[in-house]
C-alpha positions in Angstrom: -15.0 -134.2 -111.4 -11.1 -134.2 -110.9 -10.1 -135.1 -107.0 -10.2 -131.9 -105.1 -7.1 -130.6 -103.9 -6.3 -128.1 -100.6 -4.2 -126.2 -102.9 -4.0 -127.1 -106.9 -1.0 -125.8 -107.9 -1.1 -128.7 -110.6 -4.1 -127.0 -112.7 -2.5 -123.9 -112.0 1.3 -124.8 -113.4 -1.1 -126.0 -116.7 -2.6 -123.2 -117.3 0.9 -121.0 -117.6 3.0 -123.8 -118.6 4.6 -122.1 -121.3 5.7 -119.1 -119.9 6.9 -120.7 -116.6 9.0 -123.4 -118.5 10.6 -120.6 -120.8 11.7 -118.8 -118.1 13.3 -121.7 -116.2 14.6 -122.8 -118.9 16.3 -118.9 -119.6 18.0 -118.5 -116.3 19.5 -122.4 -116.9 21.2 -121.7 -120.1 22.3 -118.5 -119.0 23.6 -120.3 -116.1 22.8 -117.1 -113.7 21.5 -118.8 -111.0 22.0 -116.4 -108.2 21.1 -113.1 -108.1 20.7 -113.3 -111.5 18.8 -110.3 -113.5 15.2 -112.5 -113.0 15.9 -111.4 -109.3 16.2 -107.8 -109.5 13.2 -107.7 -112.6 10.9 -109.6 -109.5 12.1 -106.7 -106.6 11.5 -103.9 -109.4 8.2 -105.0 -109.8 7.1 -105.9 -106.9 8.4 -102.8 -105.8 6.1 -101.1 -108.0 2.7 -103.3 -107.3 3.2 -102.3 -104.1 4.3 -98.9 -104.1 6.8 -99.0 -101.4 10.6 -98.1 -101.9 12.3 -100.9 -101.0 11.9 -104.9 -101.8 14.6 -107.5 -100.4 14.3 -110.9 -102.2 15.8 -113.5 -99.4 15.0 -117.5 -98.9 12.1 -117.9 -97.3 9.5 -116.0 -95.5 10.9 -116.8 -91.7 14.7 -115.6 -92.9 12.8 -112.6 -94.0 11.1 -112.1 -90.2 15.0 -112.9 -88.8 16.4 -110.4 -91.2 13.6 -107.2 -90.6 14.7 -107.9 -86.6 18.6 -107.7 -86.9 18.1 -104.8 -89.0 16.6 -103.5 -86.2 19.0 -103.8 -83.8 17.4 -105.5 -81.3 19.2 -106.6 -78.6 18.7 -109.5 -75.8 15.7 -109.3 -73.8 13.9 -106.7 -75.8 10.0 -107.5 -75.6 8.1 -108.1 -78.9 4.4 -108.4 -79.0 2.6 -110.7 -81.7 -0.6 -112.7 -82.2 -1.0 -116.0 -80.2 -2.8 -117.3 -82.9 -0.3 -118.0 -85.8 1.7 -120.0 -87.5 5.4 -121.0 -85.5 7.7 -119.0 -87.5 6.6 -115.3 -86.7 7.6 -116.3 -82.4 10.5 -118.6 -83.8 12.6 -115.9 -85.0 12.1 -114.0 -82.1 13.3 -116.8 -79.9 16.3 -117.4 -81.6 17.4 -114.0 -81.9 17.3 -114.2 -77.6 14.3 -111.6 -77.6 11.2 -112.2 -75.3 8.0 -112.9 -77.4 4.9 -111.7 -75.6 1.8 -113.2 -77.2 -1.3 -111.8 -76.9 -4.9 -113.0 -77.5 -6.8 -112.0 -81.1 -10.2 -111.1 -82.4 -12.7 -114.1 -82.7 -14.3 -112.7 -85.9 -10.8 -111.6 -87.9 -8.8 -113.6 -86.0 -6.1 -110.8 -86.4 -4.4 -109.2 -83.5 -6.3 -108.1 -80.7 -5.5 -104.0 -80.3 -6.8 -104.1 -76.2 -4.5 -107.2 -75.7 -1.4 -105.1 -77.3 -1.6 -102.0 -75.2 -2.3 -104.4 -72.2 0.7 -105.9 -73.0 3.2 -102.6 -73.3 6.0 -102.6 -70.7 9.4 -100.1 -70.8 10.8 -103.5 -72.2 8.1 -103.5 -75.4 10.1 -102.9 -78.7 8.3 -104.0 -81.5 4.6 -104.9 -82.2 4.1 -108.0 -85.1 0.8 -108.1 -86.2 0.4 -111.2 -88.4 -2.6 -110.7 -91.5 -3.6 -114.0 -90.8 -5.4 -116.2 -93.6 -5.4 -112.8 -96.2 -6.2 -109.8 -94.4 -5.0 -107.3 -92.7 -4.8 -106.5 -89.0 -6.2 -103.3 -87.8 -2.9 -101.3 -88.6 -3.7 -97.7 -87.7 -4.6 -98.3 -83.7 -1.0 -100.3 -84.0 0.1 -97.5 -85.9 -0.6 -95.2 -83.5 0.1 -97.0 -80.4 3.7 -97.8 -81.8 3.9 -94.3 -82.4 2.5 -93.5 -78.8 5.7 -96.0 -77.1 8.2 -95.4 -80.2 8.5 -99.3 -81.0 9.0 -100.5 -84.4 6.1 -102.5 -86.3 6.8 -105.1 -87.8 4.0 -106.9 -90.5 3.8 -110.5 -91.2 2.4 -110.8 -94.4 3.3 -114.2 -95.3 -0.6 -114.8 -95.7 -2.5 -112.0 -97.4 -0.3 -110.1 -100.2 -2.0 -108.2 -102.3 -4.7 -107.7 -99.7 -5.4 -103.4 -99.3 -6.1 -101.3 -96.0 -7.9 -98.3 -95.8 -7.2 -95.8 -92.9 -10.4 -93.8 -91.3 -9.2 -90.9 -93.7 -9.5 -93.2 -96.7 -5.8 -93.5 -97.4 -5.4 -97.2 -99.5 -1.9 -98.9 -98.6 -1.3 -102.5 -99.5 -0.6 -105.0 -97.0 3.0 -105.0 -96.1 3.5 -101.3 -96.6 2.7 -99.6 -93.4 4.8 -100.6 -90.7 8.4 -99.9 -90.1 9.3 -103.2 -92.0 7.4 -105.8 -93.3 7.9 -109.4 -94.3 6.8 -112.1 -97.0 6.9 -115.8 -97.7 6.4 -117.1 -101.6 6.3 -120.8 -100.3 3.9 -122.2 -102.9 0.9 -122.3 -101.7 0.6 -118.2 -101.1 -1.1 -116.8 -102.9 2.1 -115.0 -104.8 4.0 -118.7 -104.5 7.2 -120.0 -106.0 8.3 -123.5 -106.5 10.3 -123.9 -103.7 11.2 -121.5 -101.3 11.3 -117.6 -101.1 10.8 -114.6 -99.3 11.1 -111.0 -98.8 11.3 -107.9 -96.8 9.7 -104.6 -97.4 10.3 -100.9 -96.4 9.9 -97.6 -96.7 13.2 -96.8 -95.0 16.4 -96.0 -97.0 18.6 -96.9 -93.7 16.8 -100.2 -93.0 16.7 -100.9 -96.4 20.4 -100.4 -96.8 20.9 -102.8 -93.6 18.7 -105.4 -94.3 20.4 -106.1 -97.5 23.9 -106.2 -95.6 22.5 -108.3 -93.6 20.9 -110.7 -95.8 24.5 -110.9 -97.9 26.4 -112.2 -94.9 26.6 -108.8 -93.7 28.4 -107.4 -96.4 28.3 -103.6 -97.6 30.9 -104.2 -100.4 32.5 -107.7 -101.1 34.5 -109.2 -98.4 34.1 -105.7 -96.1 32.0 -107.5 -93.3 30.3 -104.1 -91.6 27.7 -106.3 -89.2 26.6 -109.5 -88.3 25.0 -111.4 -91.6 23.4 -114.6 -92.8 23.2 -116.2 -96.3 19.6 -115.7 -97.4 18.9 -115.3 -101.0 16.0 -115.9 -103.5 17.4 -118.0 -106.5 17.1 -116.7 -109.6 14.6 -119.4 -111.3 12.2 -118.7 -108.6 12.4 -115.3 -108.9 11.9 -116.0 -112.4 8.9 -118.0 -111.8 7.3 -115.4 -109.7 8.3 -113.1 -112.7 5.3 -114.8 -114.6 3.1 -115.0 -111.6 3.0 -111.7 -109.8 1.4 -110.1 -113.3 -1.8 -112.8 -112.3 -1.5 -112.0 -108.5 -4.6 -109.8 -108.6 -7.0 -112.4 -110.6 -5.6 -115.0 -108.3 -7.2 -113.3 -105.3 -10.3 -112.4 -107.2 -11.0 -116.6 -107.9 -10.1 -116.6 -104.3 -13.0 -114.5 -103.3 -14.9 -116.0 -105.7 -14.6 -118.9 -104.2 -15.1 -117.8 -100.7 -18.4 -115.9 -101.9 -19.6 -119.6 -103.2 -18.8 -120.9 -99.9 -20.3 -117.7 -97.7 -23.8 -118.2 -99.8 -24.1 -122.0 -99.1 -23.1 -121.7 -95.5 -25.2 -118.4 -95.0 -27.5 -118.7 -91.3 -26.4 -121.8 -90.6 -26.7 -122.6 -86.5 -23.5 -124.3 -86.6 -21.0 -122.9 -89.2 -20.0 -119.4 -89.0 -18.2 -118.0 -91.8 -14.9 -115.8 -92.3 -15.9 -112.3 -91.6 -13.9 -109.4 -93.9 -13.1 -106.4 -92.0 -14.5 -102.9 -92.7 -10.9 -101.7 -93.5 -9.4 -104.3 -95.5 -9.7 -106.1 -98.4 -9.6 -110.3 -98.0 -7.5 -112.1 -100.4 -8.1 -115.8 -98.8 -4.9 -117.2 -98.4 -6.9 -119.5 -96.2 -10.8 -120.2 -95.9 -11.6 -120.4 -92.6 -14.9 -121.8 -90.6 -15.9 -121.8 -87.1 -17.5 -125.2 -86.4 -20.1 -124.3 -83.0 -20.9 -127.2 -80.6 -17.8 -129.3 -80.8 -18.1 -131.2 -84.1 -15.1 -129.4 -85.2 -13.1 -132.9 -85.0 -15.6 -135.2 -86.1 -16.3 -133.0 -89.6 -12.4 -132.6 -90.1 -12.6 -136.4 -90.2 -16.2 -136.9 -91.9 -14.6 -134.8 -95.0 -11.7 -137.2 -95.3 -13.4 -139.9 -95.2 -15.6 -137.8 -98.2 -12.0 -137.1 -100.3 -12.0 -133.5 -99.3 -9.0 -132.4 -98.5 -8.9 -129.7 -94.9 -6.9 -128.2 -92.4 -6.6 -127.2 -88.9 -5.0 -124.0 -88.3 -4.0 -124.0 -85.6 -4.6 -127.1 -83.1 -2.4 -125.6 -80.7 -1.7 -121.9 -79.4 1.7 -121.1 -79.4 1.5 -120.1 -75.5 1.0 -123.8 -74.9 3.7 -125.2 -77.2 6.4 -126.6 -75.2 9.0 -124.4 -77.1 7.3 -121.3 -76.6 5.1 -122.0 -73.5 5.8 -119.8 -70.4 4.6 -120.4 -66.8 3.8 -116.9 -66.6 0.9 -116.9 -69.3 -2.5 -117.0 -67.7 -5.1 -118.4 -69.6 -7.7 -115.8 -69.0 -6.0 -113.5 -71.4 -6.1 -116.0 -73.9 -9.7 -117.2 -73.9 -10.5 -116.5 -77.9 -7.3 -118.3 -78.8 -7.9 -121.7 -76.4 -11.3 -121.5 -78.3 -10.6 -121.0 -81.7 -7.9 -123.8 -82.2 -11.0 -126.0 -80.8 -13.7 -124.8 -83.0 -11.6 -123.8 -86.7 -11.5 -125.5 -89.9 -10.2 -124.6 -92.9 -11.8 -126.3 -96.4 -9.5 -126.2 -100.0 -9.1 -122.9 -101.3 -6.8 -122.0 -104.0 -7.8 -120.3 -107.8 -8.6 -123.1 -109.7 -11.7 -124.8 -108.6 -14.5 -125.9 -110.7 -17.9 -125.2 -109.8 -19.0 -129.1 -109.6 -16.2 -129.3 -107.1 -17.3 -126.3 -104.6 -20.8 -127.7 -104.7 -19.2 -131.0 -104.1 -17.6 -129.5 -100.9 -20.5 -127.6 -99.3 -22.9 -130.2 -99.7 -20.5 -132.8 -97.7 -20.2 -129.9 -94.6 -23.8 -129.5 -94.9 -24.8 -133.3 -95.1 -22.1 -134.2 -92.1 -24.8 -131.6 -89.8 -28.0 -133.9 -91.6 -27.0 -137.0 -90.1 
């Protein structure tokens, strides 16, 4: 058995190794490193996949989140609601830009966005609403939908975890994740599930205005070349990663079908267990598994995180910490009551490997360690 890996980009690389070194290789010797034609082939096709109007290539996945909120226009103060129960970035960005995050608690089964919390959380200050689709699907998106609608505030996705993931609205309209809200955001860090070799992001909308901004924007604010019309940054996606995610977005789809096939090997050797319970996918989205992710009852959370080390299985705890208690984000104003699924989660989650290449020996390898470490 080869040693198990939290994310095998290795045996992945292998197995399209010649079409991933040609096209490096074709963006060296034509010496087009930025914005090169690889660049605008990737936001063409993407464009299509998805089925929405607009694609921005930028740097990374959090430039991407800074980027959708300029383009916005946000100003100072304005209050933006997301998930407490995330990675830093998506609160990061709204820090920096001198906005207010206000996090709010999420679903224990989904771990997505909780759509009470939101509409708890509303105030005349409330401008924008980022749900995250946290660990490959989506958030409930038409209640946000409609409550953004409701208060005229801008939604804003975070789908740095589950592209290629698909919603399906009570009428059973299909819209791919990262398509529905006012603007949308991507990371291609390399272990997504679409992932480059080094960083890389993007932004999505539907909007011809925004659209038209947030490419300003991302060009150091420029409309034409040296006419400065707003306030910019330098984010860009480099032409031999776009190149590389030339060859990988074509394999996007079988990627999250090994992905579930995975998770399905996982879900059956787990099944009724007292002490594990397993991801849960949603009624109205698909789940693409950017992350596979347990819920470890009675407290052995730490001690099996430690037991499958010791074992050579690689694992991961996301998140050990909520980001209302981070002393960057923290504020004295946050009660604890309205966070009680969050405080419990980052106690009781674990997340094993999960990535498109595994071999069967390996799986069975990994569920029989979790289900020897509740043996002894």
């Amino acid at each position: 058995m080869n040693k198990i890996q939290m994310v095998d980009l290795k045996s992945q690389y292998n197995k399209i190794k010649p079409q991933i070194d040609e096209a490096i290789l074709n963006v060296v010797e034509s010496t087009s490193f930025i914005n090169g034609p690889e660049v605008k082939e990737f936001q063409t096709s993407l464009e299509k996949y998805l089925d929405v109007k607009h694609v921005i290539p930028c740097a990374n996945g959090t430039d991407a989140l800074q980027i959708a909120m300029m383009a916005l226009d946000l100003q100072p103060g304005d209050e933006i609601i997301t998930s407490d129960f995330t990675f830093a970035a998506t609160v990061e960005v709204i820090a920096l830009l001198k906005l207010t995050p206000v996090l709010v608690d999420v679903y224990p089964d989904t771990f997505n966005i909780n759509i009470e919390a939101v509409k708890k959380a509303i105030t005349p200050k409330t401008k924008a609403i980022v749900p995250v689709h946290l660990f490959g699907q989506c958030a409930d998106m038409e209640p946000i939908l409609n409550l953004a609608k409701e208060h005229n505030l801008y939604v804003i996705e975070d789908n740095a975890q589950a592209i290629g993931a698909v919603y399906t609205f009570s009428d059973g309209t299909k819209k791919k994740a990262g398509t529905m809200g006012s603007i949308c955001t991507t990371s291609f860090f390399p272990s997504k599930n679409l992932g480059c070799y080094g960083d890389g992001g993007a932004i999505f909308t539907n909007n011809d205005v925004l659209a038209q901004k947030t490419r300003s924007i991302a060009n150091h604010g420029m409309a034409q070349r040296y006419y400065y019309d707003r306030l910019g940054v330098n984010s860009r996606l480099d032409s031999i990663q776009a190149a590389i995610l030339n060859v990988k977005l074509p394999l996007l789809n079988s990627y999250c079908d090994a992905r579930r096939k995975a998770a399905t090997y996982y879900n059956n050797a787990f099944a009724n267990h007292p002490k594990i319970i397993t991801p849960i996918t949603s009624d109205f989205s698909t789940h693409v598994f950017h992350q596979y992710t347990l819920r470890i009852i009675n407290s052995e959370r730490n001690a099996l995180h430690q037991y499958l080390l010791e074992h050579q299985i690689p694992n991961a705890i996301y998140y050990p910490v909520p980001l209302h208690s981070q002393k960057a984000y923290g504020n004295l104003h946050y009660k604890e009551d309205n966070f009680k699924t969050t405080n419990e989660l980052v106690k009781t989650v674990i997340s094993l490997p999960m990535h498109t290449e595994f071999e069967e020996e390996q799986l069975q390898y990994i569920t029989q360690t979790v289900l020897s470490f509740f043996k002894n």
